[in-house]
N, C-alpha and C positions, 0 to 999 in steps of 0.2 A: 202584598201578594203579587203583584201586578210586576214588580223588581226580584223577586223569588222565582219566578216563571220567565224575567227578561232571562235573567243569568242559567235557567234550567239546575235549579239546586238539586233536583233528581239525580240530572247527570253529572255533576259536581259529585256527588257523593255515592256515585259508582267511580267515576274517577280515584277519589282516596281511597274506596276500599279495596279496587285494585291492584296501588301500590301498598297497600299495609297486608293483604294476603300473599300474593306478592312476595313480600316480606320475609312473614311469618310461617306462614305455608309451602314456600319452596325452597328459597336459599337461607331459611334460618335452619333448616331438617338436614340439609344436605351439609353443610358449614359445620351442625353439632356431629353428624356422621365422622369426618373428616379430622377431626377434633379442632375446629374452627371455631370462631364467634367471628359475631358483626365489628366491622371495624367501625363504620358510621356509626354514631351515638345518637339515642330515640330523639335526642333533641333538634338535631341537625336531619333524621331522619322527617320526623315533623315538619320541619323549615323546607325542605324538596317536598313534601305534597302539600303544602300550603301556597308554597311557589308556580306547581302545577295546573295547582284550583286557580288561582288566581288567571293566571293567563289565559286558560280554558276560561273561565266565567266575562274574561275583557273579548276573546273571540265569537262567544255567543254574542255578546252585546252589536259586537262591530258588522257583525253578520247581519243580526234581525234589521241594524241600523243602513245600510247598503240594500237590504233585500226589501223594503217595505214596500216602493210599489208594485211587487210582483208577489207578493205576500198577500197584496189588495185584491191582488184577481184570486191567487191558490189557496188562499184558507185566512180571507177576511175576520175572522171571530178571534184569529189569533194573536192577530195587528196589536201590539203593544206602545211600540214607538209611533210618537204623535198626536198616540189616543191617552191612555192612561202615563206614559213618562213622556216629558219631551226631550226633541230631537237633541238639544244643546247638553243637556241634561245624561243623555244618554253617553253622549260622547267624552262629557265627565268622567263615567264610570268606567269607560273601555280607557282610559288614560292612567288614569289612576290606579284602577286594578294592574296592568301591565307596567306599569311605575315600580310596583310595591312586591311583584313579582321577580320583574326581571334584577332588581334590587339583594332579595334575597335569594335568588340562585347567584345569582354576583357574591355574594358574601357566603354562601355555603363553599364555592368553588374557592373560593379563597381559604378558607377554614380548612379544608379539606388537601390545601397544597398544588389543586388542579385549577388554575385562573382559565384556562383553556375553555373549560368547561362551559363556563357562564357563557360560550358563545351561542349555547344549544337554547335558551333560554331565549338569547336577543332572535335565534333563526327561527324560533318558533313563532316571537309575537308576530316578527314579518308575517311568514309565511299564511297568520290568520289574517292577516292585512291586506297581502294581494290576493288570497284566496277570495275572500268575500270584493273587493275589487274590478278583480279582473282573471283570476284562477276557476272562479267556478263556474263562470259563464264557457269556458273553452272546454272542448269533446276531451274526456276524460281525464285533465289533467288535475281538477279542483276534486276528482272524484281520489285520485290516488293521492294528493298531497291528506286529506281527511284520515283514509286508512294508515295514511304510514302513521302520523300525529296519533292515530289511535293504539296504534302498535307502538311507538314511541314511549307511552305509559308506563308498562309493565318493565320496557328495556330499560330506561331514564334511572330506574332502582338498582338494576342489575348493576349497570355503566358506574356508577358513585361505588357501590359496595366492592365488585372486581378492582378500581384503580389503589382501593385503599389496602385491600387486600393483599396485592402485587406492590405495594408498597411494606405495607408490616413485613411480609413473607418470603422477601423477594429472594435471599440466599436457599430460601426451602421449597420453590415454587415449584422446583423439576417434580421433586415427591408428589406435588397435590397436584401438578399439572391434569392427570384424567380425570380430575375431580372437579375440577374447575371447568375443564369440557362438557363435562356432564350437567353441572350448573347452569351454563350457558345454555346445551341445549334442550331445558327444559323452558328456561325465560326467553328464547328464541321460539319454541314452539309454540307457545305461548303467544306471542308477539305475534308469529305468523297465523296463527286460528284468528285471532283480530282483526288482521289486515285483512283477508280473502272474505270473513262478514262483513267486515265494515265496508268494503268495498263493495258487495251486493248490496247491501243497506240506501247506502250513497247512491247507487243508478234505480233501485226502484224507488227512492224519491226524487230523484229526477224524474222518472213516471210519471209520478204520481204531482208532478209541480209543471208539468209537460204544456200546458195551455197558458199560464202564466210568463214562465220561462221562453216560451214560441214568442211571444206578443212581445220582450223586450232583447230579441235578437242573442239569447244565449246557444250556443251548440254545443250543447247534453248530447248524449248518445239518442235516445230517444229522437230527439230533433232531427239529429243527422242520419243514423239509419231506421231509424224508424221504430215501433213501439215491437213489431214482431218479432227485429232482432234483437233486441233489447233484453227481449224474454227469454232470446236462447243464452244471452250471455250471460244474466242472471245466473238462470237454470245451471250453467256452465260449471261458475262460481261455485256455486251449493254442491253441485257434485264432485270437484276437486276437493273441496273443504273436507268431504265425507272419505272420499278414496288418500287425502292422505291423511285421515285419525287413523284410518282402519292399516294403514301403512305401516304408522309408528306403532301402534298396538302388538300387530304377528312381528315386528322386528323387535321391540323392546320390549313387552309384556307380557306376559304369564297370568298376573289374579282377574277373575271370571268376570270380579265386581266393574272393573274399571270398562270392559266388553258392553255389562249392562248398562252402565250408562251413558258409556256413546250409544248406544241403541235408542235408546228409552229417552234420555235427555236430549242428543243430539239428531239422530238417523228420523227417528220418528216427527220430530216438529218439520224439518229439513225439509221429508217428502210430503208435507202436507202444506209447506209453504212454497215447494216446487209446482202443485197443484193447482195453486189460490194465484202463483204468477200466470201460470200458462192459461187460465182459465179468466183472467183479470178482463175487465170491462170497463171498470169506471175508477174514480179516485180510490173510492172507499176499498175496494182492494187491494190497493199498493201501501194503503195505511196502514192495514189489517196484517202487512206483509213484515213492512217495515217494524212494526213492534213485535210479532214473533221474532224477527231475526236479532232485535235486540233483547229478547228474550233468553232465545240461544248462546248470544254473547254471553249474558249471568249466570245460562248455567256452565257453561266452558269454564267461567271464573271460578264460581264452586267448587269444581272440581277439584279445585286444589286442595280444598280442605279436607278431601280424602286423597291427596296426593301426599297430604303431610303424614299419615299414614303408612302411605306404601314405602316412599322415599329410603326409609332405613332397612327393606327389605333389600334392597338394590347392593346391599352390604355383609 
């Protein structure tokens, strides 16, 4: 249990069900629209979120493993490295996992014709390396390398599927070319709803890690300008996120459904964790904050499953 909870299996397997909706929900609808199929085979499709989990489950690792005495002041109970795994042990699994990762995205990008590819794998285990390091202690730059990595997800499917694509098709591309746009800019919306939570996610637990993170000389936003501003930038975040669904919505949409539930799934939680920020006092509210907002995230992800849906209406 203790190795379950190092690696966060939770967020592992929001992770693959990401890219398998993803998938199946957005550029499988639009592709049959089009009269397309997946050029990537389930199998090698498989091998990219296995590859994904992987290197995700070695950055959790390498993280808790770097952050532990500041983990000892911000939420002791949760301390896993040292206590239940050791330290040696730990760093075992952040090796290995990224070994066996970056391995097979090496070998799909090979498979696939695109070796280039496999570099996005080697930049990612980096980027978990100096993030937990020396990226996340600096004033917002550990906070935006997180969001992009998280918005990276949903694209990382796009990116293999488009090259292969443009490959089978390439004398007939001009024909599909606004279909292909169209594609993109749903997995880029996508991508972007991501990044702008993820991004508020990442500074209200900085918040909420703000006495721990102080005591070992990191500069979080909080540290630097202080918790007040903090909260406008937050609040900031939430409120762009909102003004641009309701943006793409009156530009691209028409059915009522899709209206209700940015309302209801999205606008509603939104304003009520704009609330809990501006009104925050102690840890326990930035936690309360931080799991609605990732709340929001699942259901942005849902979405799709009523985007698989819509998608051939757009035809």
């Amino acid at each position: 249990m203790a190795f379950l909870k190092l690696i966060r299996l939770h967020n592992l397997f929001i992770v693959a069900s990401t890219q398998y909706i993803v998938r199946f929900c957005i550029i499988g609808p639009v592709l049959k629209s089009t009269g397309l199929s997946f050029e990537l085979s389930e199998l090698y499709f498989f091998l990219l979120v296995l590859s994904t989990v992987l290197i995700t489950a070695a950055g959790y690792v390498i993280n808790d493993y770097f952050d532990r005495k500041t983990d000892l002041v911000n939420k002791p109970e949760s301390v896993i490295i040292g206590k239940d795994i050791k330290r040696r042990f730990a760093m075992v699994f952040h090796i290995v996992f990224n070994i066996i990762g970056i391995l097979i995205g090496f070998y799909i990008s090979l498979r696939v014709g695109e070796p280039l590819l496999s570099l996005i794998f080697i930049a990612v285990s980096g980027l978990l390396w100096f993030y937990s390091t020396t990226y996340k202690k600096q004033l917002l730059v550990g906070n935006i390398i997180i969001a992009f990595l998280t918005a990276l997800v949903p694209l990382i499917v796009f990116l293999f599927e488009f090259l292969l694509l443009k490959k089978t098709y390439e004398s007939s591309m001009v024909a599909f070319g606004a279909d292909l746009k169209y594609l993109s800019a749903w997995v880029l919306g996508y991508s972007g709803f991501a990044f702008l939570l993820s991004l508020a996610r990442e500074i209200i637990k900085d918040t909420e890690d703000f006495e721990g993170d102080s005591s070992y000389g990191s500069q979080t936003i909080p540290i630097v300008v202080g918790v007040k501003y903090t909260k406008a930038i937050i609040t900031a975040l939430f409120v762009i996120t909102v003004i641009a669904l309701f943006y793409v919505y009156f530009t691209y949409f028409t059915n009522k459904f899709t209206l209700y539930f940015i309302c209801i799934a999205i606008v509603v939680p939104v304003t009520y964790i704009i609330y809990r920020v501006i009104t925050a006092t102690d840890k326990k509210d930035y936690s309360v904050t931080s799991v609605l907002t990732k709340i929001i995230m699942i259901n942005g992800l849902l979405y799709a499953l009523i985007a698989n849906s819509i998608i051939p209406l757009f035809y």
